[in-house]
C-alpha positions as CSV (number, residue, x, y, z in Angstrom):
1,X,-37.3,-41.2,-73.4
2,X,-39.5,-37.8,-74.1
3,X,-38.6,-36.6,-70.3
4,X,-35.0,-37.7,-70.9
5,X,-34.9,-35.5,-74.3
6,X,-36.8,-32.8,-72.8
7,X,-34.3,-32.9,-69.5
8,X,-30.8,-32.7,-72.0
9,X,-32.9,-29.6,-74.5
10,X,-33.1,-27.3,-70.7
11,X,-29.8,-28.1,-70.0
12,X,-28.1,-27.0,-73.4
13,X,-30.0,-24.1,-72.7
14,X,-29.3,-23.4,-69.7
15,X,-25.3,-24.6,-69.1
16,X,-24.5,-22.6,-66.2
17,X,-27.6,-24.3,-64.4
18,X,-26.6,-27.3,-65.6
19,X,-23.0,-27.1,-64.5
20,X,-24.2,-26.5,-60.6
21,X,-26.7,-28.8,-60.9
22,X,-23.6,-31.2,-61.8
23,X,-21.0,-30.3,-59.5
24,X,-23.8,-30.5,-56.6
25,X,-24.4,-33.8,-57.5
26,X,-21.0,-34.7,-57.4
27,X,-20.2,-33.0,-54.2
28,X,-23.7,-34.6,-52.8
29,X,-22.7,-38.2,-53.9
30,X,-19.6,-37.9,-52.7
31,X,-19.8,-36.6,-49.5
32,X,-22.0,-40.0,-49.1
33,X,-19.6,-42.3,-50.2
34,X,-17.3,-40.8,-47.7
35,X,-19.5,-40.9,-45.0
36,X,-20.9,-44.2,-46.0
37,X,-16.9,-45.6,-46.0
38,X,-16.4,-44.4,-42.4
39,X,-19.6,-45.6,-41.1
40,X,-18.9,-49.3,-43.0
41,X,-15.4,-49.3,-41.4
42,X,-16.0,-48.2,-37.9
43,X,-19.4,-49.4,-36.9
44,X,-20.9,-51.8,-40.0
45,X,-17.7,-54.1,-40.6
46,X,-16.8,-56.4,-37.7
47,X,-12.8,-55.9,-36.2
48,X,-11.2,-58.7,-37.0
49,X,-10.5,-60.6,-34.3
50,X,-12.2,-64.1,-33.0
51,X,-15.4,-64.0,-30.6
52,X,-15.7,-60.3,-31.4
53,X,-19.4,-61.1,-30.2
54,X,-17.8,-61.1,-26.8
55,X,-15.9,-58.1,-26.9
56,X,-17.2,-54.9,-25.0
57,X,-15.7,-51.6,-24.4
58,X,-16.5,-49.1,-21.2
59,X,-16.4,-45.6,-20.8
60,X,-17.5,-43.4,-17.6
61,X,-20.4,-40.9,-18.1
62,X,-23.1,-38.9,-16.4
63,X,-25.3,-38.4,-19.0
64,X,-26.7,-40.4,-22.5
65,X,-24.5,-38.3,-24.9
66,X,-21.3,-39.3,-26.3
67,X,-20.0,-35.6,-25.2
68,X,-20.5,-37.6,-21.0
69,X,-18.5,-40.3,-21.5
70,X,-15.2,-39.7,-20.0
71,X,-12.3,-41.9,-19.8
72,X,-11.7,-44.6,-17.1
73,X,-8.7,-43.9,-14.2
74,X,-6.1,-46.7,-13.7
75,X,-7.3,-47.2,-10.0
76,X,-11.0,-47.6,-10.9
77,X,-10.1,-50.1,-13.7
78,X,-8.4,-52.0,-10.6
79,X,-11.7,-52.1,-8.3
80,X,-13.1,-53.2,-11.2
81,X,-11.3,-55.5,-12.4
82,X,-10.9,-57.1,-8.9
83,X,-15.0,-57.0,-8.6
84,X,-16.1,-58.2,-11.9
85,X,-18.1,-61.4,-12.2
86,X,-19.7,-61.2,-15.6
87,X,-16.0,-60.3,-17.6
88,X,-14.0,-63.3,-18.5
89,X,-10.6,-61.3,-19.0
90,X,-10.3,-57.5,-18.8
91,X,-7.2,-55.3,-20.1
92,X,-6.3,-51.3,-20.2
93,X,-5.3,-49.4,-22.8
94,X,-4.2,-45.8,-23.1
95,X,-3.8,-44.6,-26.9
96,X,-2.8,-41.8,-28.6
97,X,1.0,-41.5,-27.9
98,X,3.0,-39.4,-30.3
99,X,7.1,-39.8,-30.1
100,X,9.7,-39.5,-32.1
101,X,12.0,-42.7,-33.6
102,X,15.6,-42.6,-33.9
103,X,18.5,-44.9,-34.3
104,X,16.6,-46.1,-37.9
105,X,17.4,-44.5,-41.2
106,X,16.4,-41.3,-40.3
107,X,13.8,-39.5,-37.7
108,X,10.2,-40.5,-37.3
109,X,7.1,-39.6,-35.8
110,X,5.2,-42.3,-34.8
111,X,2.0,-43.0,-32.9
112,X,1.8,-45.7,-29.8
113,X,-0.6,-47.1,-26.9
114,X,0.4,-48.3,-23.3
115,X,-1.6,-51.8,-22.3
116,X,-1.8,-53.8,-19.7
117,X,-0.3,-57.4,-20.2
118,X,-3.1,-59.1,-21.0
119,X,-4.4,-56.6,-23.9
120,X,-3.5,-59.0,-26.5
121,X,-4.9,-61.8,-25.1
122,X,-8.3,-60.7,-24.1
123,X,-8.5,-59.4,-28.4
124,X,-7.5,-63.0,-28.9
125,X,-4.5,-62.1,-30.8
126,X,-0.5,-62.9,-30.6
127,X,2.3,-60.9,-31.9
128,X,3.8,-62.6,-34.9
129,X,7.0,-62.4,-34.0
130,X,8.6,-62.6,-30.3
131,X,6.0,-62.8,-27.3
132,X,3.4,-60.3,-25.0
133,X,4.1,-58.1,-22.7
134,X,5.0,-59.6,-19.4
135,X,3.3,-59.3,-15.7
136,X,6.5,-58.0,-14.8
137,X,7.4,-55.5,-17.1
138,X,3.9,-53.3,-16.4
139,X,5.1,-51.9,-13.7
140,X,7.0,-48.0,-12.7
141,X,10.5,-48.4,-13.8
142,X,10.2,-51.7,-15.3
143,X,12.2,-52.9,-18.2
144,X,12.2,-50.8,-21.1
145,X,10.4,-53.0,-23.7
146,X,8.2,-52.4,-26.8
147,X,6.3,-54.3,-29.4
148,X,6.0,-53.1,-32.8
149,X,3.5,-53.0,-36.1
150,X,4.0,-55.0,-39.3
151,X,4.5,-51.6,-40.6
152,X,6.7,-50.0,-38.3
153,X,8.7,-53.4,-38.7
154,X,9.1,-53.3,-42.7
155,X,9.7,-49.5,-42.6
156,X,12.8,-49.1,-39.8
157,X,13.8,-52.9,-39.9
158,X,13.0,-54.0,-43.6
159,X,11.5,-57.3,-42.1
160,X,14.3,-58.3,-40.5
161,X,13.4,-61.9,-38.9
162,X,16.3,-61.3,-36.0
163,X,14.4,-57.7,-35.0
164,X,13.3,-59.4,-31.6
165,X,15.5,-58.6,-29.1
166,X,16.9,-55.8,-31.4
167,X,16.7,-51.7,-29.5
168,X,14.9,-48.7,-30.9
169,X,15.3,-45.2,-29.5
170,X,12.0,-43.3,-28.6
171,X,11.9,-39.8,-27.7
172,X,15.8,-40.1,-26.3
173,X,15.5,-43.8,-24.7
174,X,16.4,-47.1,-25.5
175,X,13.5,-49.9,-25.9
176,X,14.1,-53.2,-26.5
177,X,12.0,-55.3,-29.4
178,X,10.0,-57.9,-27.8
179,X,7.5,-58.4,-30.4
180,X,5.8,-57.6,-33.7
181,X,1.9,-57.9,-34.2
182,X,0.9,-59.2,-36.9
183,X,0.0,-58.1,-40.9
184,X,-3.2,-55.9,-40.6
185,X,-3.9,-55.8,-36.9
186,X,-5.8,-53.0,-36.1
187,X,-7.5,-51.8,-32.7
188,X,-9.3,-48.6,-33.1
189,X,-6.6,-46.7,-34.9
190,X,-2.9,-46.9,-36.5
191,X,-0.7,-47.6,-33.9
192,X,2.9,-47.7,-34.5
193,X,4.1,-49.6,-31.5
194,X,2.5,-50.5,-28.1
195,X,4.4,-50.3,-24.2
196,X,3.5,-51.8,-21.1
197,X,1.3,-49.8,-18.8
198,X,2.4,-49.0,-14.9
199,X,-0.1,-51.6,-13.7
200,X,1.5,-51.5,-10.0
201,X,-0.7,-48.8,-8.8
202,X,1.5,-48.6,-5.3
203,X,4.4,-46.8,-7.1
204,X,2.3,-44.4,-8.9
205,X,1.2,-40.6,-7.6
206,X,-2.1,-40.2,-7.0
207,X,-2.3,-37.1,-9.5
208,X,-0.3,-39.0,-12.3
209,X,-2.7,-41.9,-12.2
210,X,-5.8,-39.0,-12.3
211,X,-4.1,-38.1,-15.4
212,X,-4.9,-40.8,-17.6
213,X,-6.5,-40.1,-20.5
214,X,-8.4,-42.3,-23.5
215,X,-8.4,-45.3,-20.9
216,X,-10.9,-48.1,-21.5
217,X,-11.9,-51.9,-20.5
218,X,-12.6,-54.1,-22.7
């Protein structure tokens, strides 16, 4: 109690002092709670999906550094994929698609990933509404389909129960609505919808398939 009395007599005298000292405290504790939320959300807190245990992700890289690892091209993940004997399911993503929504109340930007067919599945999780992608429908030119979030769903559709089957207009073309995922679901980042990747590797050009980017197996 003497130290505690002694501490509050040098601040009173002192009150500029004493206001850094304050403010730096507050920044310092903070800056750790922020931190502390990322770390807890990203790497402490398990995703929420069942036998997460059994879940891995791959990245190329020359080096030990998280600067080396490099995205995986479609045509690799193929040799792999064919070669594996220690992976019960594998599936491809590519994230980070901005476009633009029209055709709902008004213009949107939203934010999208291309997957193979059997993304879904291998996360052990089914869309809510409607079905998954099909074999079919990953391929160049296939059949312009999309599956939405439980967000995009309430916010353009007002969860409307008849919006499988229903079109949406992204960046100028028409998809059709073959799903929503469901309440929460989460993979990495906010995604607004999800299309089928080109999976036929025959039909695509050797420099587009090069191009991938954010590519990974899981």
């Amino acid at each position: 109690m003497n130290d505690l009395k002694f501490a509050c007599r040098q601040l009173r005298r002192n009150p500029g002092f004493a206001t850094v000292a304050v403010l730096t405290m507050a920044l310092g504790i903070g800056a750790v709670t922020a931190i502390f939320s990322v770390v807890n959300g990203v790497l402490l807190r398990p995703m929420a999906f069942p036998h997460v245990d059994r879940l891995v992700m791959v990245w190329e890289g020359t080096g030990r550094r998280l600067e080396d690892l490099r995205p995986i091209w479609l045509l690799r993940f193929l040799d792999w994929q064919r070669q594996a004997k220690t992976l019960e399911r594998t599936a491809f993503f590519e994230s980070g698609w901005h476009s633009t929504l029209t055709g709902a109340d008004a213009a949107a930007q939203v934010v999208g990933a291309q997957i193979s067919p059997g993304f879904f599945s291998v996360l052990g999780v089914q869309p809510a509404l409607g079905r998954p992608f099909a074999a079919e429908e990953a391929k160049d030119g296939g059949p312009p389909v999309i599956i939405i979030s439980y967000g995009l769903w309430q916010r353009s559709f007002a969860g409307d129960p008849a919006v499988v089957g229903k079109r949406l207009t992204l960046d100028g073309k028409s998809r059709t609505i073959v799903g929503v995922m469901p309440k929460g679901f989460r993979f990495r980042q906010s995604v607004d919808f999800w299309m089928p990747f080109p999976m036929d590797a025959d039909s695509l050009a050797p420099d587009w398939v090069a191009g991938v980017v954010y590519c990974s197996l899981i």
